[in-house]
N, C-alpha and C positions, 0 to 999 in steps of 0.2 A: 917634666913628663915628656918623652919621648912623641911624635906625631902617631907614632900604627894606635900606642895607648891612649890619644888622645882623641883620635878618628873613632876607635871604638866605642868608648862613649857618648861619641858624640853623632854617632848613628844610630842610637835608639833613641833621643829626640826628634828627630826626624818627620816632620808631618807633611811635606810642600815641597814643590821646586818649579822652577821655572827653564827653560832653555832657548835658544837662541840657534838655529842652525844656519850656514852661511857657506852655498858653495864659493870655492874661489877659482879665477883663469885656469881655464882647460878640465874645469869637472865637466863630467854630459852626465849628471844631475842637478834635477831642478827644486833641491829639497830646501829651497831657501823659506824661511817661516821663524815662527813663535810659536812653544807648547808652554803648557803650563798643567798641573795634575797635584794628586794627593798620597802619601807615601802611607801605607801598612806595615807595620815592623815584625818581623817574628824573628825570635835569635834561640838559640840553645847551643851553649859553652859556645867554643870559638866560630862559631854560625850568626851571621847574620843575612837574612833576608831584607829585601824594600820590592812589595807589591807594589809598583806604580800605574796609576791610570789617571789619566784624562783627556787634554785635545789640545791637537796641533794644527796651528792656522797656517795654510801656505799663502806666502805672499805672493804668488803670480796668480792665484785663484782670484775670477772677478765673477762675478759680487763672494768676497770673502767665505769661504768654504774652509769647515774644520773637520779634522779626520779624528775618531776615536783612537786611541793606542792604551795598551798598556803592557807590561813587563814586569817580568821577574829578576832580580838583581840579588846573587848571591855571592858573599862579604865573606873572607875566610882566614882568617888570625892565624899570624904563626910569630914567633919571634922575630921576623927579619923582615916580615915580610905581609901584602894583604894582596891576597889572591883576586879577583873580580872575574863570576862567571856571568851567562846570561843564559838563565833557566828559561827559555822560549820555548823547548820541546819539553821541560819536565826537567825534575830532578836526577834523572838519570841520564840522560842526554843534554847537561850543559854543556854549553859552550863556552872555552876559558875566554878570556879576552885578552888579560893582563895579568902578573904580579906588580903591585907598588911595593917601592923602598922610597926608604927616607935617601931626601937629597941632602947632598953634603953641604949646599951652599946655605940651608934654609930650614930650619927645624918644624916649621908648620908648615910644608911642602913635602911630598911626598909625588912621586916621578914613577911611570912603565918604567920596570927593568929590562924589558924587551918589547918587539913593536909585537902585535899580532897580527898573523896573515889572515887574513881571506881572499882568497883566489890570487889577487896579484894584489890586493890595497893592502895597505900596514896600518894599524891603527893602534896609535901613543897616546897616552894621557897624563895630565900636570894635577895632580889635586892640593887643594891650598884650604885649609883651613882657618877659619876665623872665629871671631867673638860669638853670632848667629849661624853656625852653619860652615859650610865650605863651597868654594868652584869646583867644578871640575871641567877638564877644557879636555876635549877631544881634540886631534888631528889625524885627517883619515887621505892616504895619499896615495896615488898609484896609476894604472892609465885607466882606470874610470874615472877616480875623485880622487877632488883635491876640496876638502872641507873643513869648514871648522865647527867643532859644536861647542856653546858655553851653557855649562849647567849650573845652578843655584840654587842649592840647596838649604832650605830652610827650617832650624827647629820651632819644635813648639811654640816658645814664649817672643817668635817674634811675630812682629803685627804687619808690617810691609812688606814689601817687595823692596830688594835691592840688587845692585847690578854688582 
C-alpha cells in the first residue's frame, strides 16, 4: 500500500499529539516549548480535517506558563499527492502550506514537494509514518527563523506517549 493511501487511513484514528518546538542559532524567536492537545476528525471523500486544541508550555516562561492554541488542519487526497492547508481564517481563506509526495528513498515517508513561503521563511516538512501514528517534522528557515518543530501524532488505540 502506497504511503498518501496509507496516511489516509491512518488520519482518521487520530485522537492526540504531542510537539516539541526548538528554535535553532540565529532565530529572534523564542518559541522553544512543549504542546500537547487532542485531535477532532471530520473527513468527506478526499477531505480530511484535524480540529486541534490544547496547550503549549514555553520553556523560558518562569514559573511555567501555558498558552491555549488550537487549529484547523485541512488533508486533501489526490493521487500524487496530499495537499496541507491551515484553515486559521476559515474555509475559505486557507492557507496552503505544503503538497506531500512520496519519497523515493522510503515508502512510509512522504516529503514537501516545495518549501512554502511566508514573507521571507520557507517552510518543509518530512512526515514518516508508523505502526501508532506518524512524525511529522517541520523546518522553518529564513532571516527570522530557523526552527524545528517535531510533531506526534497519535491514533486511538495507543495508550503512551512516544517520541
Amino acid at each position: 500500500m502506497t504511503a498518501i493511501i496509507r496516511l489516509r487511513t491512518l488520519l482518521l484514528t487520530i485522537q492526540r499529539f504531542y510537539f516539541l518546538s526548538a528554535p535553532e542559532d540565529g532565530s529572534k524567536t523564542d518559541w522553544a516549548g512543549r504542546g500537547e492537545g487532542s485531535v477532532r476528525i471530520e473527513h468527506d471523500g478526499d477531505i480530511v480535517r484535524f480540529y486541534e486544541s490544547g496547550h503549549f508550555a514555553l520553556q523560558s516562561a518562569q514559573p511555567s506558563q501555558t498558552i491555549p492554541f488550537s487549529n484547523v488542519y485541512r488533508w486533501s487526497f489526490f493521487a500524487d499527492r496530499v495537499s496541507l492547508h491551515h484553515e486559521r481564517r476559515g474555509a475559505d481563506a486557507a492557507v496552503w502550506l505544503f503538497d506531500l509526495v512520496t519519497s523515493d528513498n522510503d515508502g512510509d515517508v512522504l516529503i514537501s514537494d516545495q518549501a512554502h513561503v511566508c514573507v521571507d521563511d520557507l517552510y518543509a516538512a518530512r512526515l514518516t509514518i508508523d505502526s501508532d501514528g506518524f512524525h511529522l517534522d517541520w523546518t522553518i528557515t529564513g532571516p527570522r527563523k530557523n526552527e524545528r518543530l517535531h510533531y506526534r501524532y497519535l491514533a486511538a488505540s495507543t495508550t503512551s506517549e512516544q517520541s
